[in-house]
C-alpha positions as CSV (number, residue, x, y, z in Angstrom):
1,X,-28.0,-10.2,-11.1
2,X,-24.4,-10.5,-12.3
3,X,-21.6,-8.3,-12.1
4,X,-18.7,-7.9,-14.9
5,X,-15.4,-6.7,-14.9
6,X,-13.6,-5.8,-18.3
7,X,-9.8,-6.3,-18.2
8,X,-7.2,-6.1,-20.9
9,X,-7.4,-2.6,-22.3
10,X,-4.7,-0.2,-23.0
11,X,-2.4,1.1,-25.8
12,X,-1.6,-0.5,-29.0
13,X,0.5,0.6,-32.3
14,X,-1.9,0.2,-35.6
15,X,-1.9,-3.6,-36.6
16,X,-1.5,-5.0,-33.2
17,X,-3.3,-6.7,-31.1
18,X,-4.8,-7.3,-27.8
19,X,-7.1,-9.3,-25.7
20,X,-10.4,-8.3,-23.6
21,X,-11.1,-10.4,-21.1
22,X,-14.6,-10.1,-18.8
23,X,-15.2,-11.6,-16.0
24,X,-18.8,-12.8,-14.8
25,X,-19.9,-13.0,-11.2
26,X,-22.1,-15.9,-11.4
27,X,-21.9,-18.7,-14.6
28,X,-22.2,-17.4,-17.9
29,X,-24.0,-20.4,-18.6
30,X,-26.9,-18.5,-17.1
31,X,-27.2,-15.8,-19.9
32,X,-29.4,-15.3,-22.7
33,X,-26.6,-13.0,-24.9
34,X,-22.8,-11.8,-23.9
35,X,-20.7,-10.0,-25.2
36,X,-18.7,-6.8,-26.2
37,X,-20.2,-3.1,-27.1
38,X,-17.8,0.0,-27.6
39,X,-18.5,3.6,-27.6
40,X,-15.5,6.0,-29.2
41,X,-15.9,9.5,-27.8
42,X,-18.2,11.8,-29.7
43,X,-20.4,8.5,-31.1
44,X,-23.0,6.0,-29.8
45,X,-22.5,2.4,-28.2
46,X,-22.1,-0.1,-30.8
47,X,-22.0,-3.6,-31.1
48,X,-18.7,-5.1,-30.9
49,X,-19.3,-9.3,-30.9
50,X,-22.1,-10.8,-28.9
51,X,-22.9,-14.4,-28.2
52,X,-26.8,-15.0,-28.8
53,X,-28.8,-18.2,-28.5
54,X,-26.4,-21.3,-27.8
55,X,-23.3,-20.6,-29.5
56,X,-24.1,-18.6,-32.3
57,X,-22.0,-15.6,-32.8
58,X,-23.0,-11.8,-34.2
59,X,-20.4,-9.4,-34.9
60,X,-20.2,-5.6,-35.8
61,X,-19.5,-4.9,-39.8
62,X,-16.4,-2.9,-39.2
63,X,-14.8,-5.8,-36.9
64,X,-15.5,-9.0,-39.4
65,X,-12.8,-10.9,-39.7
66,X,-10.3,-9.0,-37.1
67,X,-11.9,-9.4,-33.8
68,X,-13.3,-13.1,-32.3
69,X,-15.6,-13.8,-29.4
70,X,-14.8,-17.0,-27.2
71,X,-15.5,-17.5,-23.9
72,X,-14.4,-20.1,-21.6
73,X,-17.8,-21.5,-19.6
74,X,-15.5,-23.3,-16.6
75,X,-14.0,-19.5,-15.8
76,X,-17.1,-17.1,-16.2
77,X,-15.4,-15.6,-18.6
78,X,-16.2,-14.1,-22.5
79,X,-12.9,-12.8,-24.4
80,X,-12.5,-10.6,-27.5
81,X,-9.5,-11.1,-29.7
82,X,-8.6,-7.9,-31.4
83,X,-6.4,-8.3,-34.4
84,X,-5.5,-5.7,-37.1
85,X,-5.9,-2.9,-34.9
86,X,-6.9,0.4,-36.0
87,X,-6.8,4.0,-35.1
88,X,-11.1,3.8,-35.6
89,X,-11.0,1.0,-33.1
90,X,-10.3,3.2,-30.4
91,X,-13.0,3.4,-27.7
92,X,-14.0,1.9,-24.6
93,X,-15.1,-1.4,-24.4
94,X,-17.9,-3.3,-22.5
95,X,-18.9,-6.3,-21.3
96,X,-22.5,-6.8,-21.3
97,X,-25.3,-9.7,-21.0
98,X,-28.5,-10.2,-21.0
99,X,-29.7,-13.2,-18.4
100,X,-32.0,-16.0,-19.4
101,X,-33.8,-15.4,-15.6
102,X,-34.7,-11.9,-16.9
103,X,-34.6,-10.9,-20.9
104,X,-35.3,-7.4,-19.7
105,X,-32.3,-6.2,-17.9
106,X,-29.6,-5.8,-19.3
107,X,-26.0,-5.7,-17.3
108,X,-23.1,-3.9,-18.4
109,X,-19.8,-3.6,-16.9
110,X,-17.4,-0.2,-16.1
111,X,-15.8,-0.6,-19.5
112,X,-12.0,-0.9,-20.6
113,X,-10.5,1.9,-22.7
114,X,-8.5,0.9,-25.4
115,X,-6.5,3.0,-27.4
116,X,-5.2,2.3,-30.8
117,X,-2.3,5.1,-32.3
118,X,-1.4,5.3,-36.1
């Protein structure tokens, strides 16, 4: 099992930025995918930037090129960059991942609301 806690949510004028930052309970060394999912009210979860096999890297459409995945192995922890922020970036954010132990379980953390004004 692994526990994650999202950090680094709040409010933000349109075309700035900020920084999610999730914390692993164990080494993220151990997991199969990590990453980022949002949901905005009204509208389904939806995939934010994910780290998949090694270090390969899959992002959403509408975030190409604004937001970037990193993640620093030494911490537990997986970041998302958000640049360019927009009023339709609004939504809470969450950490997820998928162990290598167990491809069939997938974890989620409590998610981090962030709020982007126009």
């Amino acid at each position: 099992q692994v526990q994650l806690v999202e950090s680094g949510g709040g409010w933000v004028q349109a075309g700035g930025s900020l920084r999610l930052s999730c914390l692993a309970s164990r080494s993220i060394l151990s997991s199969k995918r990590m990453g980022w999912y949002r949901q905005a009210p009204g509208k389904q979860r939806e995939l934010v930037a994910l780290f998949t096999s090694g270090d390969k890297t899959s992002y959403g459409d509408s975030v190409k090129g604004r937001f970037t995945i990193s993640r620093d192995n030494a911490e537990n922890t997986v970041y998302l960059q958000m640049n360019s922020l927009r009023p339709e970036d609004t939504a809470v954010y969450y950490c997820y991942a998928v162990l290598t132990e167990d491809i069939l379980t997938a974890y989620w953390g409590k998610g981090t609301l962030v709020t982007v004004s126009s």
